[in-house]
C-alpha positions as CSV (number, residue, x, y, z in Angstrom):
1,X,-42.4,-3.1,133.3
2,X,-40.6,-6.2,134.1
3,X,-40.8,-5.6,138.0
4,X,-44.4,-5.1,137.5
5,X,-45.0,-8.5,135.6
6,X,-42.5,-9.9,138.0
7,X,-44.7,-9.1,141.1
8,X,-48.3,-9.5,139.6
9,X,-51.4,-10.4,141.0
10,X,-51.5,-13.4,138.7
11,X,-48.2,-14.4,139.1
12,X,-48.6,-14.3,143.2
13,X,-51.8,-16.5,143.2
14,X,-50.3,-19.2,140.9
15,X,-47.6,-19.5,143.0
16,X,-49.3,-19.3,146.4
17,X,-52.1,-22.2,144.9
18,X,-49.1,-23.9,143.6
19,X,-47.6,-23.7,147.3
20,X,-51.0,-24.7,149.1
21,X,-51.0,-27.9,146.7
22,X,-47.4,-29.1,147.4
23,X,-47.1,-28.2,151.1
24,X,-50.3,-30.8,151.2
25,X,-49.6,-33.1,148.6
26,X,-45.9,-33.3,150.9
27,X,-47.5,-33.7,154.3
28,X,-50.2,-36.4,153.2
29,X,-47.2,-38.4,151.7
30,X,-44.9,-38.3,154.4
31,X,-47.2,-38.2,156.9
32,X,-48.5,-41.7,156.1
33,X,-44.9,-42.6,155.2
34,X,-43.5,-41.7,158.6
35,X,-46.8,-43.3,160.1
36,X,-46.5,-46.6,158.1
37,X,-43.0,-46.8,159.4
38,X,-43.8,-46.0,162.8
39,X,-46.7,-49.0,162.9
40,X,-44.5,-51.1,161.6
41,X,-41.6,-50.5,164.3
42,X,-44.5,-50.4,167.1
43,X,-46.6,-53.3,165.6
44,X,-43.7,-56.1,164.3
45,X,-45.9,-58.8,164.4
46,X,-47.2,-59.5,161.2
47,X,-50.5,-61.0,162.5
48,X,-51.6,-57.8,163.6
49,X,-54.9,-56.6,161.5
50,X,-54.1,-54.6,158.7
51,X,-57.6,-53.1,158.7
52,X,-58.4,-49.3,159.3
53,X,-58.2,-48.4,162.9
54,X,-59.4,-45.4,164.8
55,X,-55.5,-44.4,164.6
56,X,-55.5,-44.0,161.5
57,X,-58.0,-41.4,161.6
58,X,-56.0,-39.5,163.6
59,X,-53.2,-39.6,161.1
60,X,-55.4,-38.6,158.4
61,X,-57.4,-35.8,160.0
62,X,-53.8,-34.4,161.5
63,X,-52.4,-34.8,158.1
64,X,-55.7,-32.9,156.6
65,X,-55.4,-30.2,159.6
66,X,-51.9,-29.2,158.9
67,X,-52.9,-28.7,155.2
68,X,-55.8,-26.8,156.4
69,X,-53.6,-24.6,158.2
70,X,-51.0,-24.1,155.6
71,X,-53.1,-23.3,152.7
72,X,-55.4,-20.8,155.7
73,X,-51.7,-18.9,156.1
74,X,-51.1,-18.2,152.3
75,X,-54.5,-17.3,152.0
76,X,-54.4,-14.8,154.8
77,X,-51.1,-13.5,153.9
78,X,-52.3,-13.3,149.9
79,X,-55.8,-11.3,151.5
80,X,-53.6,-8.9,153.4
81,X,-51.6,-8.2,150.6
82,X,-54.4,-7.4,148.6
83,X,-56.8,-6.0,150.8
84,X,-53.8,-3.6,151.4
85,X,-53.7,-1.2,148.6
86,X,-57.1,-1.2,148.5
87,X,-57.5,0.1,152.2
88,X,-54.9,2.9,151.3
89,X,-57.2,3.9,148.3
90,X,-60.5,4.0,150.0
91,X,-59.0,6.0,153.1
92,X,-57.6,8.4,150.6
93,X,-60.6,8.3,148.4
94,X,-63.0,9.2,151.6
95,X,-60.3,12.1,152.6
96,X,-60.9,13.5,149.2
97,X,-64.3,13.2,148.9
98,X,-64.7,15.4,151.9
99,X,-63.2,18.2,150.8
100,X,-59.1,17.7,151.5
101,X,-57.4,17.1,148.1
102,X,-54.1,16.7,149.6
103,X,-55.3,12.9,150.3
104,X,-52.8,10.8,148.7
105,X,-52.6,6.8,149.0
106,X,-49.5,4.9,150.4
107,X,-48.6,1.3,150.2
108,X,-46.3,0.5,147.6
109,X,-44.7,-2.9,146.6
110,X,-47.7,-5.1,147.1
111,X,-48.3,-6.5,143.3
112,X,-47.6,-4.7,139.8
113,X,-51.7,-3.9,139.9
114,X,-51.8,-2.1,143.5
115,X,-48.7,-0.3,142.4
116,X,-50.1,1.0,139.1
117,X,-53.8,2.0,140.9
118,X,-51.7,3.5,143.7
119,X,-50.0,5.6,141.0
120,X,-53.3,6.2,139.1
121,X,-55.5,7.6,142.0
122,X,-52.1,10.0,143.3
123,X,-52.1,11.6,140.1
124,X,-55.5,12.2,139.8
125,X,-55.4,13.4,143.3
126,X,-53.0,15.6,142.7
127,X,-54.6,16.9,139.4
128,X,-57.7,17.3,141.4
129,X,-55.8,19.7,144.4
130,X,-54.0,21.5,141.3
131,X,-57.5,22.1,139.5
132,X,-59.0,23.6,143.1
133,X,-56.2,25.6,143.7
134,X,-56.6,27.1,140.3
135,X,-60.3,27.3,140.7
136,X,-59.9,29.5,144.0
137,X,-56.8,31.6,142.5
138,X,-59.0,32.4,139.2
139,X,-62.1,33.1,141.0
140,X,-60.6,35.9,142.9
141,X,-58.4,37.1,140.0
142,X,-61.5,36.8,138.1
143,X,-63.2,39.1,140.7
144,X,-60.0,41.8,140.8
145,X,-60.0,41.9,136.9
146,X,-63.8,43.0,137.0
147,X,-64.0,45.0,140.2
148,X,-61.3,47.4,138.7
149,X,-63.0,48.8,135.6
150,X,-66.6,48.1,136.8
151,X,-65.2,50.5,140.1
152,X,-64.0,53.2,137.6
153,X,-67.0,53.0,135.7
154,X,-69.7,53.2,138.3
155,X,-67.3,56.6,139.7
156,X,-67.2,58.6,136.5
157,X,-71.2,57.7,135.9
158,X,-71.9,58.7,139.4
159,X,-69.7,61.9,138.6
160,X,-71.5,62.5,135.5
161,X,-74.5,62.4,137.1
162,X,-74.0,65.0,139.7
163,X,-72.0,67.0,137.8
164,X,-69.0,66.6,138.9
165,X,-67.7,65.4,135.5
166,X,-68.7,67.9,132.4
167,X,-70.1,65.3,129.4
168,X,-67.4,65.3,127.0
169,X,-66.5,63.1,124.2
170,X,-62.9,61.8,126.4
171,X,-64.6,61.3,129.0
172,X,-67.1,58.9,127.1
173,X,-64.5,57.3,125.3
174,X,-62.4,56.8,128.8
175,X,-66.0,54.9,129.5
176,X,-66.2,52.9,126.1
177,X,-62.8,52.1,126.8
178,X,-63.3,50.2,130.3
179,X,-66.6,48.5,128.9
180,X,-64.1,47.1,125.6
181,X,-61.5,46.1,128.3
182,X,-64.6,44.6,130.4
183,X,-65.3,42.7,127.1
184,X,-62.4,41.7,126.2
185,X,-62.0,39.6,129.7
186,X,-65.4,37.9,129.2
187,X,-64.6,37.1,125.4
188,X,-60.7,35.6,126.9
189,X,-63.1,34.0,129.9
190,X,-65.7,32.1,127.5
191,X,-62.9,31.0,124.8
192,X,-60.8,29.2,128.3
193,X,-63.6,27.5,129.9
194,X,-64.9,26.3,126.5
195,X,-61.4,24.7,125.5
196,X,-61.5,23.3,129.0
197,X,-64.6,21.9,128.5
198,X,-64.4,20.2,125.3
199,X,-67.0,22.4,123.7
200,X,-64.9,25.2,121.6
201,X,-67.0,24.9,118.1
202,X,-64.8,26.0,115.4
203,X,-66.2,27.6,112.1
204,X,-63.7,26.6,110.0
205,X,-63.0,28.5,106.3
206,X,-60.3,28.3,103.7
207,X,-58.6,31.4,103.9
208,X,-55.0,33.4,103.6
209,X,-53.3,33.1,106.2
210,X,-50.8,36.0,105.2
211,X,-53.7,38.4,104.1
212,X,-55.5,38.2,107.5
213,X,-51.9,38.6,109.3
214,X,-51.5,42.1,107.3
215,X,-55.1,43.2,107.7
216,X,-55.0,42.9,111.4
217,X,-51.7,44.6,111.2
218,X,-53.5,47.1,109.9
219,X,-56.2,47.4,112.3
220,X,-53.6,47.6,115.1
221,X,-51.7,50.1,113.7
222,X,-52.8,53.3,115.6
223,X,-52.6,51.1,119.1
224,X,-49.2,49.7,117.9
225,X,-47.7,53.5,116.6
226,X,-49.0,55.0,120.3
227,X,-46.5,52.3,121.9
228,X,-43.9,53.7,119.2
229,X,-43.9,50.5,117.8
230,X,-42.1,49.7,114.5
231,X,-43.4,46.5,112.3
232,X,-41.7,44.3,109.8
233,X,-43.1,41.5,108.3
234,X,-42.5,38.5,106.3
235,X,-45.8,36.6,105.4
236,X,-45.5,33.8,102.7
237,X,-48.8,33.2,101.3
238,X,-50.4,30.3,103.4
239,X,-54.3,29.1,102.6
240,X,-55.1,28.0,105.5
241,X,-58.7,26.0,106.7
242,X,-59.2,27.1,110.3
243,X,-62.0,29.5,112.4
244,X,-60.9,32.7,110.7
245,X,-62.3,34.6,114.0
246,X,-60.5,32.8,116.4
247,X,-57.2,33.0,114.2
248,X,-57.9,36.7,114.4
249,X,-58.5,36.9,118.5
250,X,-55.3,35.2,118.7
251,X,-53.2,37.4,116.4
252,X,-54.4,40.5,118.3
253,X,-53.8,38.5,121.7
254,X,-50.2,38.5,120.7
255,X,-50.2,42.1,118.8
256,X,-52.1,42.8,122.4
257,X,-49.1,41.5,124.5
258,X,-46.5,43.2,122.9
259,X,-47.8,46.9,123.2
260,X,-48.0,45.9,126.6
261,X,-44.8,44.4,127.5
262,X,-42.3,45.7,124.9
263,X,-43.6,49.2,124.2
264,X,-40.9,51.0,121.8
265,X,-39.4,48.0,120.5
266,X,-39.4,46.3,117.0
267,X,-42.8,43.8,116.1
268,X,-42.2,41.2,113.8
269,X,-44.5,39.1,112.1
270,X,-43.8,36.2,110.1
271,X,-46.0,33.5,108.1
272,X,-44.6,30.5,106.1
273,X,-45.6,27.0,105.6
274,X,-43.4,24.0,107.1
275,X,-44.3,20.6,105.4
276,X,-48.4,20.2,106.8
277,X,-48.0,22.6,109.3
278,X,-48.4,26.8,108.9
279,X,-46.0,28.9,111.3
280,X,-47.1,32.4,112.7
281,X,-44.8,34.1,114.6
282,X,-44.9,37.5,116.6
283,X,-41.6,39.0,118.0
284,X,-40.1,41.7,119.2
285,X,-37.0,42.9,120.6
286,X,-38.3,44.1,124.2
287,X,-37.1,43.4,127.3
288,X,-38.0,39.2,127.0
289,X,-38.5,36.7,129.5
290,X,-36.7,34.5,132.2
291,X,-36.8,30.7,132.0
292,X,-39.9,30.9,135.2
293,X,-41.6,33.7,133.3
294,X,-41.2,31.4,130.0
295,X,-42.8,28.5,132.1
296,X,-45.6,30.7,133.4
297,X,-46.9,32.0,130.5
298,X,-49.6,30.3,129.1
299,X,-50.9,30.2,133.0
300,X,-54.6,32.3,133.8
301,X,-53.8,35.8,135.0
302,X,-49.9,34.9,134.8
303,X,-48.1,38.5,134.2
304,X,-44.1,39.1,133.7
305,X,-44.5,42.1,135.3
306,X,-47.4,42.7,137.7
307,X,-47.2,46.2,137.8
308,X,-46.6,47.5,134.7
309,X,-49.6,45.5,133.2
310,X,-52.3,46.4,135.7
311,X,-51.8,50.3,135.0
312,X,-51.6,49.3,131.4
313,X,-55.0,47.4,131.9
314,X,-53.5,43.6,131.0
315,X,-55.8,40.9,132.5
316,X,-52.9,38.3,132.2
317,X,-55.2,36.1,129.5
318,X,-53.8,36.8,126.4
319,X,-51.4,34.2,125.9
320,X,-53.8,31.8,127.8
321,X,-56.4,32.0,124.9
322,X,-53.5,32.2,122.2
323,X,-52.6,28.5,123.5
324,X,-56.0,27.6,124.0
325,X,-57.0,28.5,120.2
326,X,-54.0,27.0,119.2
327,X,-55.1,23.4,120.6
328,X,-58.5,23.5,119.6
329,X,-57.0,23.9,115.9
330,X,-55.1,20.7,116.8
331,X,-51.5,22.6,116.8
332,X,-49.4,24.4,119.8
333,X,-47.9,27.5,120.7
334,X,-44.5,28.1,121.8
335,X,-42.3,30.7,123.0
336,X,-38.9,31.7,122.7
337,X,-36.4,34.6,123.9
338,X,-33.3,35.4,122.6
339,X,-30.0,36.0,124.4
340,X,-30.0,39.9,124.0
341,X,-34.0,40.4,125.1
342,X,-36.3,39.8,122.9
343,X,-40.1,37.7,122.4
344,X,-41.1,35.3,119.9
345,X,-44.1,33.6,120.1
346,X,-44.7,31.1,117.5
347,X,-48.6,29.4,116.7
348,X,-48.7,26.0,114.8
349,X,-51.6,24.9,113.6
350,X,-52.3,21.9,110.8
351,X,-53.0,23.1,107.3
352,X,-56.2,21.1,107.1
């Protein structure tokens, strides 16, 4: 900051006007001073008119032309320097605006102002080229997620309906199944682009928290006991004023994640109250995560283990719309693994 005020724009005009005055101010008085001693040392008679003569004139316009041309060279020298940054910008700008976000501007150590929109523009440069990139990458995981199912579906219908397949009740709960999993993506879809755009409307009710915890527990039981899944909990009564639906999606996001990711291991889930903040926490003991996967995980279509969750039917979202549900509450999720394996996820949100 003090290199910045240092090298301002303000501070650079002052002292070039200051500059432009004294250089001028110096040659007009010595100038005159070095001609008054000249006359006097080519004119030593004293009779001589003192009146203005034509070389005078001369004096005075070369005195006035070498001020001229003094202040002109600050002036240029204080345009280039700003016209500078600005040229960078613009050329960067127009390489942006047609299509190549890699366009970054160069020019640094013109004036504290340049420097700081210099800064400015590459950062939202680069947020730009990191917002397409993500655009392109969830456009065609986007179209992978859906093609899967909607493929599956349109082969058993088309098997059904020549006979291929015999109508059964599994095979029209197989089909159920892919349209809930086809749902499920579009519900995870809608909740991220509305977070992103500003627009999440919350229906916010006073409710408790532990309750609604242990009666989607409940719900998730069968899905959770198929994954030999054990569950322990510790919920402190909480009353909590937040979108009771959204608090729900996000708790069977995380039930979700583990069933996919640590099938046979122990599920925790805890609830307690910290100060103004409620803590909801989902563990297990499975196989955890690795400091890139940890930093990965809230990203689109992210998945620890590629594989595993595409034959399991994971669209990589569920942690995405756990942190998105989270903020729009006005709190943040967080994860943590342990040294021995092991998940925690952990959503705080504001009591309200």
């Amino acid at each position: 900051m003090a290199s910045s005020v240092k090298n301002s724009l303000n501070r650079q005009i002052i002292w070039s006007t200051t500059i432009v005055a004294f250089v001028s101010l110096s040659v007009m008085f010595f100038g005159f001073l070095i001609y008054g001693w000249v006359w006097e040392w080519l004119f030593p008679d004293p009779g001589v008119s003192e009146d203005l003569a034509p070389t005078d004139f001369v004096v005075l316009a070369i005195n006035v032309a070498i001020g001229q041309a003094v202040g002109a060279y600050v002036g240029w020298r204080l345009a280039r320097r700003l016209v500078k940054p600005l040229v960078a910008v613009t050329r960067a700008a127009r390489t942006i605006a047609e299509g190549d976000f890699s366009g970054r501007a160069t020019g640094e150590g013109t004036f504290g102002e340049a420097d700081h929109l210099i800064e400015d523009f590459n950062q939202m440069a680069e947020k730009l080229q990191k917002a397409e990139k993500e655009l392109q990458y969830s456009n065609s995981a986007i179209a992978h997620e859906l093609r899967t199912p909607l493929t599956i579906l349109r082969g058993r219908m088309q098997g059904l309906a020549e006979g291929v397949y015999e109508p059964s009740q599994d095979v029209f709960r197989g089909l159920i199944g892919h349209i809930d999993a086809l749902t499920r993506i579009v519900d995870d879809l809608k909740t991220l682009s509305l977070m992103n755009a500003g627009r999440m409307e919350l229906d916010y009710s006073t409710f408790d928290l532990a309750a609604e915890v242990a009666d989607v527990i409940a719900s998730a039981t069968p899905t959770l006991a198929n994954c030999k899944i054990d569950v322990e909990t510790s919920l402190e009564r909480v009353i909590l004023n937040a979108d009771r639906a959204r608090i729900r999606q996000a708790l069977l996001a995380l039930m979700d994640n583990v069933g996919r990711y640590a099938p046979g291991s122990k599920l925790e889930a805890v609830v307690k109250a910290a100060g103004d903040i409620c803590l909801v926490s989902i563990s297990d003991n499975g196989p955890g995560m690795t400091g890139m996967e940890r930093e990965y995980a809230f990203e689109r279509f992210w998945r620890a283990d590629e594989a595993r969750t595409r034959r399991t039917g994971g669209s990589g979202l569920g942690l995405s719309v756990v942190e998105a549900i989270a903020e729009a509450h006005g709190g943040r999720a967080t994860i943590e693994c342990h040294e021995g394996g092991g998940t925690k996820v952990t959503v705080a949100i504001p009591l309200g």
